[in-house]
C-alpha positions in Angstrom: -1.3 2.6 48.1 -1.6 1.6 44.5 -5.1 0.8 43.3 -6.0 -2.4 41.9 -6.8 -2.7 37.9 -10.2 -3.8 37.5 -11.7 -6.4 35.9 -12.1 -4.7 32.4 -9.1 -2.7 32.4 -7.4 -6.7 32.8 -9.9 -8.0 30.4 -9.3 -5.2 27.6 -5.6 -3.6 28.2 -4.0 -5.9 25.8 -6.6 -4.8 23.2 -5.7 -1.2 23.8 -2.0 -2.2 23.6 -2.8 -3.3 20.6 -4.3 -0.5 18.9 -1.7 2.1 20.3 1.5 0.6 18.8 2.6 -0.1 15.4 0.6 -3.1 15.0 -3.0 -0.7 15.0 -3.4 0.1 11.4 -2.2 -3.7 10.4 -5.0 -5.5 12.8 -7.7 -2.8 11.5 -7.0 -3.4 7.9 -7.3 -7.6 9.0 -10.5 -6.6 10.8 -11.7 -5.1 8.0 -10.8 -7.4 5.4 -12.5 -10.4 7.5 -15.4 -8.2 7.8 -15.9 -7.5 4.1 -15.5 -11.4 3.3 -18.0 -12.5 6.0 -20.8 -10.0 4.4 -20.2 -10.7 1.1 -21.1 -14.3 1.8 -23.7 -13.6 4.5 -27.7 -12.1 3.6 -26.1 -8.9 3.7 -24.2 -10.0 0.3 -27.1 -8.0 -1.7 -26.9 -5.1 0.4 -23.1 -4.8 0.1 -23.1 -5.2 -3.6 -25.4 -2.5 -4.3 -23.9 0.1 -1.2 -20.7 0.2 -3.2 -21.9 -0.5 -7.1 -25.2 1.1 -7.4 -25.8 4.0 -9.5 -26.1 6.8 -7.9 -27.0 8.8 -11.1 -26.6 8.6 -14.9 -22.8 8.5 -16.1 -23.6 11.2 -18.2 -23.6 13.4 -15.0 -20.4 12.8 -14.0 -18.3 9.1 -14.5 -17.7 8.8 -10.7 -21.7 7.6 -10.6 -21.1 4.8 -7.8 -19.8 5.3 -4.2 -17.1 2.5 -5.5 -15.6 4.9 -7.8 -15.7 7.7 -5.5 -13.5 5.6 -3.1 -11.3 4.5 -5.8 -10.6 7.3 -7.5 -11.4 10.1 -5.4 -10.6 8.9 -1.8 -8.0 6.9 -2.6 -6.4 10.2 -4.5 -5.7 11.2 -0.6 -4.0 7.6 0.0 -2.1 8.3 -2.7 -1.3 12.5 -1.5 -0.1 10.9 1.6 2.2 8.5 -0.1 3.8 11.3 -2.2 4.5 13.4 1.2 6.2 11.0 2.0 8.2 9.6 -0.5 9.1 13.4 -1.1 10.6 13.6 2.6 12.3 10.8 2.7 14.0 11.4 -0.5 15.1 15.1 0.5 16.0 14.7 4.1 14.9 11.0 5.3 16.2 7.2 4.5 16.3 7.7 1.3 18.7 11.1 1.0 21.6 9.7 0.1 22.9 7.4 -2.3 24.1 5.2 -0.2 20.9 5.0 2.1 19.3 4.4 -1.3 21.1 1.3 -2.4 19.7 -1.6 -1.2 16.4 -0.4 -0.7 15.9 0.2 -4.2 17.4 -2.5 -5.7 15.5 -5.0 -3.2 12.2 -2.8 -4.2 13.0 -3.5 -8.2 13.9 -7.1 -7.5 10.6 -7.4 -5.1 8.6 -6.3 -8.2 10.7 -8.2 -11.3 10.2 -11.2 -9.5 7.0 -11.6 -8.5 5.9 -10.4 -11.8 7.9 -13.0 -13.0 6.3 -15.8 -11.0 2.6 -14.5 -12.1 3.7 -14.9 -15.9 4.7 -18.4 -15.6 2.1 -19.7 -13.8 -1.2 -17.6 -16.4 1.0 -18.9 -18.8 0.9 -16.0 -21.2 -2.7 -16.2 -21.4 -3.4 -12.5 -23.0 -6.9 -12.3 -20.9 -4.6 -13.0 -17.7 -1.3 -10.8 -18.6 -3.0 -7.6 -17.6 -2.5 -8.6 -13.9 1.2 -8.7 -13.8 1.3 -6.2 -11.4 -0.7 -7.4 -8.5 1.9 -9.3 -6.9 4.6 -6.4 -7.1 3.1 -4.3 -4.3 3.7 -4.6 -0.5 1.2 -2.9 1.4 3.1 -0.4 4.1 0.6 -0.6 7.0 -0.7 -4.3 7.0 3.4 -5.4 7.2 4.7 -3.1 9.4 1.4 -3.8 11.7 2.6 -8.0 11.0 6.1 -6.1 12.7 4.3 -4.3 15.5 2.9 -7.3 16.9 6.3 -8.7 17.3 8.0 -6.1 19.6 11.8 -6.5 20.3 11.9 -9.6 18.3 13.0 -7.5 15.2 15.9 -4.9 15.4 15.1 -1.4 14.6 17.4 -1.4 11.4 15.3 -4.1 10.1 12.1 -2.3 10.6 13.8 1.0 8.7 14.4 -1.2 6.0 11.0 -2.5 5.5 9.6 1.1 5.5 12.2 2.2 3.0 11.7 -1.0 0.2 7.9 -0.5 0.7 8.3 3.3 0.0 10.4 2.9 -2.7 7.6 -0.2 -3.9 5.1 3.0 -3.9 6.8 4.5 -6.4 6.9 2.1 -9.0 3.5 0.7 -8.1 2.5 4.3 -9.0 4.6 4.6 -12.3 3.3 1.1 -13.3 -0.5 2.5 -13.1 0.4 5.8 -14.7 2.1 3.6 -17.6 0.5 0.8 -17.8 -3.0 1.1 -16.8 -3.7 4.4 -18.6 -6.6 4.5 -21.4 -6.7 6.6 -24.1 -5.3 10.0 -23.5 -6.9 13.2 -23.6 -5.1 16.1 -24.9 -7.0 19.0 -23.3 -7.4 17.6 -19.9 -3.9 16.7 -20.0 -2.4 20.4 -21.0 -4.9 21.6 -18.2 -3.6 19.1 -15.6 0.0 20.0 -16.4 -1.0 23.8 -16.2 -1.8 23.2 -13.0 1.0 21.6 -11.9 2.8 24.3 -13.4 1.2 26.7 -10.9 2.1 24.6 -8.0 5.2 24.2 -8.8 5.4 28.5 -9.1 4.5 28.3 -6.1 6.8 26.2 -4.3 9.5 28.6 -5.8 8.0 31.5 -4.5 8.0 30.0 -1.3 4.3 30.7 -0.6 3.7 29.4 3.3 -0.4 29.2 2.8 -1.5 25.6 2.5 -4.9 26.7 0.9 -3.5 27.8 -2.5 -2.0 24.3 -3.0 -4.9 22.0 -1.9 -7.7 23.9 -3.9 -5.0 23.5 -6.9 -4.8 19.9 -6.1 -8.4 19.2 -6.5 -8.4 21.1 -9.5 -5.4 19.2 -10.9 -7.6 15.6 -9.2 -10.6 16.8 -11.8 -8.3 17.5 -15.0 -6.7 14.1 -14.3 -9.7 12.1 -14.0 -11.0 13.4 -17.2 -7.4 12.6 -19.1 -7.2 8.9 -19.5 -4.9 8.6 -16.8 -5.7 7.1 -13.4 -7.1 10.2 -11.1 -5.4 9.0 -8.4 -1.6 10.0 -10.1 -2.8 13.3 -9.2 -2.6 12.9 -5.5 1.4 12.2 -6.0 2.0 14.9 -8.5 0.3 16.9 -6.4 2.4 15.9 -3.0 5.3 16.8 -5.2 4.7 20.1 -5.2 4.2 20.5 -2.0 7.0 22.9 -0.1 9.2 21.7 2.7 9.1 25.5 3.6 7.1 26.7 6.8 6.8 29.5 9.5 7.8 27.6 12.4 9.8 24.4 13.2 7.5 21.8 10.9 7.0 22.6 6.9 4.2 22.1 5.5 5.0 18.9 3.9 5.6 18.1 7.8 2.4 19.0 8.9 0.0 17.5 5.8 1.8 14.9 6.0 1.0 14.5 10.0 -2.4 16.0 10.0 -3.9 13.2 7.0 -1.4 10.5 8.1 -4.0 9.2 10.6 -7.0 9.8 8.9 -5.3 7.9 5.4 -4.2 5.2 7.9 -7.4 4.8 10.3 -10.2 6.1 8.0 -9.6 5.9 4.0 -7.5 2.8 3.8 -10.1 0.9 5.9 -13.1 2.5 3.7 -11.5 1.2 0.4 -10.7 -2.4 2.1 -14.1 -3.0 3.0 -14.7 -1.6 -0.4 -12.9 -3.9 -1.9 -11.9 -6.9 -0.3 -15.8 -8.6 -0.4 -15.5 -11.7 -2.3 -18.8 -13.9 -2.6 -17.6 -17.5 -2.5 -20.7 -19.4 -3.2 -20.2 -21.9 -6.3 -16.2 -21.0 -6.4 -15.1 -24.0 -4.3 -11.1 -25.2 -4.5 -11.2 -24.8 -7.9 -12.0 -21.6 -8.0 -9.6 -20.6 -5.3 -7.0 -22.3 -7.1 -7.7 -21.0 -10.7 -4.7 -19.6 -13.1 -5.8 -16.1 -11.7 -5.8 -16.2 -8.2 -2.9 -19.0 -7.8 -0.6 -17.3 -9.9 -1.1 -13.7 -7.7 -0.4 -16.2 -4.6 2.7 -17.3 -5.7 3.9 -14.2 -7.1 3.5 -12.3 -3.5 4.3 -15.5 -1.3 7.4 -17.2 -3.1 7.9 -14.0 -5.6 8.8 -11.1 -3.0 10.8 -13.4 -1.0 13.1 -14.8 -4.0 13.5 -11.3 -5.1 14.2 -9.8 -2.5 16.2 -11.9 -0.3 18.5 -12.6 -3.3 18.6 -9.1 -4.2 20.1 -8.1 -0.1 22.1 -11.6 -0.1 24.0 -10.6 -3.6 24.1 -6.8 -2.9 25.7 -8.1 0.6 28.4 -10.3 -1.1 29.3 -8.2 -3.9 30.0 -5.2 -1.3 27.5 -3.0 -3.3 25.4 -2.3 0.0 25.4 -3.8 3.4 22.5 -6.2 4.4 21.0 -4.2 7.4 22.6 -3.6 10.5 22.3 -6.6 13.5 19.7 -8.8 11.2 20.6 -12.4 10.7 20.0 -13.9 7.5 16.9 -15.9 9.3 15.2 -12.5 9.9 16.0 -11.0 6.3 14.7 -14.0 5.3 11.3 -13.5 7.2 11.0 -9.8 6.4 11.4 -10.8 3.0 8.3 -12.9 3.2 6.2 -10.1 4.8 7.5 -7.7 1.7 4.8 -10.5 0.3 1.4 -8.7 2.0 0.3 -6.7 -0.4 -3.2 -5.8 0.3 -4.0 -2.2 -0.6 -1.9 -1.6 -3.7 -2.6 -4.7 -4.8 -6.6 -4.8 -4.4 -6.4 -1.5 -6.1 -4.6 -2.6 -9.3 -6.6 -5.4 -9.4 -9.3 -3.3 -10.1 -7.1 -1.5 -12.7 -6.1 -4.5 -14.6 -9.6 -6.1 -15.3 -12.2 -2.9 -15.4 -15.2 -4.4 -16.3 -14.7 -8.1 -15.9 -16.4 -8.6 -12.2 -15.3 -12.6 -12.0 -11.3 -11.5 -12.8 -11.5 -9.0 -10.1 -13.2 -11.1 -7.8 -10.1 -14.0 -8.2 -7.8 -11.2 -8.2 -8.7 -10.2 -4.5 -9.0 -13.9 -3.7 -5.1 -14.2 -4.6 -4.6 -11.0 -3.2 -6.0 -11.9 0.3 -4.8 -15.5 0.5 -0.9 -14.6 -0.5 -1.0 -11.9 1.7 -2.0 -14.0 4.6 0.3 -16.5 3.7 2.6 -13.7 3.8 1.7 -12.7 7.3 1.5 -15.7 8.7 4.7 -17.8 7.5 6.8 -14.1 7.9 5.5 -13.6 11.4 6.1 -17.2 12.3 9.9 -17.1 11.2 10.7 -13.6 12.7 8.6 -14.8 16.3 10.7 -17.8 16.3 14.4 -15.5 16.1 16.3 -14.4 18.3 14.8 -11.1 20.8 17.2 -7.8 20.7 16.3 -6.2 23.9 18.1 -3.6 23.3 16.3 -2.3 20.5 15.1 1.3 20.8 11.9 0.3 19.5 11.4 -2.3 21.4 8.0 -1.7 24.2 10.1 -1.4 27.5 13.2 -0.4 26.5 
């Protein structure tokens, strides 16, 4: 005799399905977001302001004198360790190891930056206070899209998904060659021989194919220190550091494997959530339409809703008809179409170099994350609608059930 769910199990298993599939890290980072925007213009608004921007102590200690700054450049140097792990894999034995699995991917990446950058020039206008941002629409954020993709089971084939995962990858890695090169002060020499002496070491290392973890995380918060004190942004570290990370180990897993496992979850369900609610608190009061609709903001909008879409459609439909790389396997033009759009949510990347591209100016930020968070949703919404409206492929692997 099988026993009867109860009333809460009925009430709350979809919310559990939820956050046990793909869709988990997406809905936490919208929870989060909506959370952040509802204190910052609530009585709480003082309270949040001065959690993540008051002094903790004199700059002259140590420049990271606000928790703000410890989650941007020194939590978000993890984020950003992660994202090298696995950029590393996949480029050595993944979806990106050959050069044919690395076709499309990249040239729908470079597109779905060129593009939107393009989009946020015309609309500032080449205003030089405004140019800074170019950027911000150029990123796609890897766990708020694929969580869009979660939440739309069997409706999207598996070769689809793969190629979402792959152009947002590949996104990473100019998103983190555009802050090293772009949004890099003044250098400073010392720091910078240090950091690359350590990197040197880590890279002996690898060659010597040392199996202990510990030698090459203490280095990496060595090399974290010497780059936050060379001009560049400290969290370049955490990818130069995931670099030289082995794909060596005593068992089955290396140890790229098993950091790469072992913080996945705690980047994904921890740090990315601390540095949204960080971040994405905009106060409202006094902005109005106007605001919302300023240069700033409007152009960041456009660049991630229409931007990433033109770009990178175009990019797969002309790769496709030239015969320089296949559009992905059992995907209709309808669905590239809506991944395309979702390539537009960029929440994380682009909150961060928002905060990159203005230092300082508190009212640019603030319109940057209010672009940010309204063409990502735009994003969300219009992609999700498009791909919820194709056609199902039950027989998807992926796909719950099957």
């Amino acid at each position: 005799m099988t026993q009867r769910p109860s009333a809460f199990q009925i009430v709350f298993a979809p919310v559990r399905a939820l956050f046990v599939s793909d869709a988990s890290a997406g809905i936490l980072l919208i929870l989060v977001a909506a959370a952040a925007m509802l204190v910052a213009n609530s009585p709480l608004a003082g309270t949040y302001e001065h959690l993540f921007h008051g002094a903790m102590f004199d700059k002259s200690v140590f420049k990271l004198n606000n928790l703000h700054l410890w989650i941007n450049d020194g939590l978000m140097a993890i984020f950003f360790f992660v994202v090298g792990l696995e950029v590393k894999r996949e480029w050595i034995e993944g979806q990106l190891s050959t050069v044919q699995q690395r076709r499309l991917p990249i040239l729908a990446a470079v597109a779905g930056m060129a593009v939107p950058a393009a989009f946020y020039i015309f609309v500032v206008g080449g205003d030089p206070a405004l140019t800074r941002g170019w950027a911000i629409p150029a990123a796609t954020d890897i766990a708020f899209a694929m969580g869009v993709l979660g939440l739309l089971g069997n409706r999207v084939p598996a070769s689809l998904r793969l190629f979402l995962l792959t152009v947002a990858i590949v996104d990473d890695i100019g998103a983190v060659l555009v802050i090293a090169v772009f949004y890099t002060s003044g250098i400073k020499l010392a720091w910078l021989v240090g950091a690359l002496i350590v990197t040197g070491i880590m890279f002996a290392l690898n060659r010597m194919k040392v199996t202990s973890v510990w030698p090459f995380l203490l280095l990496a918060a060595v090399l974290w220190f010497f780059v936050l004190n060379t001009g560049v942004h400290a969290t370049i570290a955490g990818v130069v550091a995931a670099l030289t990370i082995p794909m060596v180990g005593q068992n089955d897993d290396t140890m790229l494997e098993n950091l790469e496992h072992g913080l996945a979850p705690w980047s994904a369900y921890l740090i990315v959530p601390i540095f949204g609610f960080a971040n994405a608190g905009v106060p409202l009061a006094g902005m109005g339409l106007a605001g919302i609709l300023a240069p700033l903001p409007l152009a960041i909008a456009t660049g991630l809703f229409l931007g990433k879409q033109v770009g990178i459609f175009a990019a797969i439909w002309i790769a496709d008809k030239l015969r320089f790389a296949p559009r992905p396997d059992e995907a209709n033009w309808v669905e590239i179409w809506g991944i395309s759009i979702l390539c537009g949510i960029g929440f994380t990347m682009s909150l961060f170099i928002g905060e990159l591209a203005f230092p300082g100016q508190r009212l640019l930020i603030d319109e940057a994350k209010i672009g940010t968070l309204l063409g990502s949703m735009i994003s969300a919404l219009v992609g999700y609608t498009i791909l919820r409206l194709s056609t199902p492929h039950p027989d998807d692997p992926r796909a719950p059930g099957t």
